[in-house]
N, C-alpha and C positions, 0 to 999 in steps of 0.2 A: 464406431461412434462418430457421429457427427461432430462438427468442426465446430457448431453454436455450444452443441454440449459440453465438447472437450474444454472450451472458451470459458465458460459458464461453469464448470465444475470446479477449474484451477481456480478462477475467481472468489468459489465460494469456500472455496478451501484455504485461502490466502484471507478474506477476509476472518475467516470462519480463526484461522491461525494468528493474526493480529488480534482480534475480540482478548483470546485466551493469553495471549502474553510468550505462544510457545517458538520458540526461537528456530530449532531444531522444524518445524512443519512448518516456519514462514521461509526458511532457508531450503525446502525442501523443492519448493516454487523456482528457483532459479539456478542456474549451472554458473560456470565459468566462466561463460564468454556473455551474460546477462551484464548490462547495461540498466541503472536506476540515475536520471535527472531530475534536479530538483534548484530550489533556491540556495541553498545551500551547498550545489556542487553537483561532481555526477561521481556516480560510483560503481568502479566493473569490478567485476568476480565477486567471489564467495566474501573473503575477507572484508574487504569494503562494506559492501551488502549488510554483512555481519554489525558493521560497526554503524552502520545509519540506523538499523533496526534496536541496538543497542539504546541509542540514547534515544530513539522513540518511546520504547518500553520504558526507561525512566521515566517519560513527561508522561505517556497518557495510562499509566500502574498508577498515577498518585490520586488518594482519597479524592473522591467529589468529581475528577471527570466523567464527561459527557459527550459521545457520539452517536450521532447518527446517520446511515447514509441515504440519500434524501432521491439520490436519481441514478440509475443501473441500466445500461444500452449495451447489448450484445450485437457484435455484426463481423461475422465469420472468425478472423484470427485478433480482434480486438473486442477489449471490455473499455466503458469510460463509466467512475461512478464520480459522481457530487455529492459530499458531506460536509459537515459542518462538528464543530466540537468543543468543548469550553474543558481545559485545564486549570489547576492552579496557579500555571503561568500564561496561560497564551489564550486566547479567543481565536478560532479558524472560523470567522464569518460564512467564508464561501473557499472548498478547498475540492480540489480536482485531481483526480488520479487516472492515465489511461494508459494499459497494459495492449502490449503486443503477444500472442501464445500462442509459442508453437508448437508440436508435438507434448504437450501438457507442462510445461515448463515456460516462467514467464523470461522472453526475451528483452523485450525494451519496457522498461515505468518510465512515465513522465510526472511528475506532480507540480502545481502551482495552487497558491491560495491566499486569501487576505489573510494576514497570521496580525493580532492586534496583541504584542506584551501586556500583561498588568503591570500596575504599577502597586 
């Protein structure tokens, strides 16, 4: 399999795995020594991993959210997409996600994004 492919599949898998809320197939995505940065911290291994996707699933499981992802770039061992998403708590204007993958497992997430609270 190609490198784009293998890139491109975990990706869709991973998204494909957040859409449905499944814990177990988002955690499937990354190992031990996987590496997730964000605004809110970084977070290695399973456990960690575990507990960001956690209160993920809380905010965007709630009635009435809204995502979509708006731009998707594949180039060898990296994905980057652009989305956007409206919560009952939060507005993600403009939020960015770019994975590193290696042998079909995601190595490095970076995330940044305007995140606006409601009030």
């Amino acid at each position: 399999m190609s490198t784009m492919s293998t890139t491109e599949s975990v990706l869709d898998h991973h998204l494909t795995a957040f859409a449905e809320k499944d814990m177990d197939a988002i955690l499937s995505d990354y190992t031990e020594e996987s590496v997730v940065v964000t605004n809110l911290g970084t977070f290695r291994g399973l456990d960690e991993i575990r507990g960001l996707y956690e209160d993920l699933f809380a905010e965007f499981s709630q009635e009435g959210t809204t995502m979509e992802v708006t731009q998707q770039e594949i180039e060898d061992d990296f994905a980057f997409i652009v989305w956007e998403a409206e919560t009952p708590d939060n507005v993600y204007e403009f939020a960015t996600d770019t994975f590193e993958i290696d042998d079909g497992e995601i190595e490095f997430q970076s995330f940044a994004g305007k995140i606006t609270p409601k009030e």
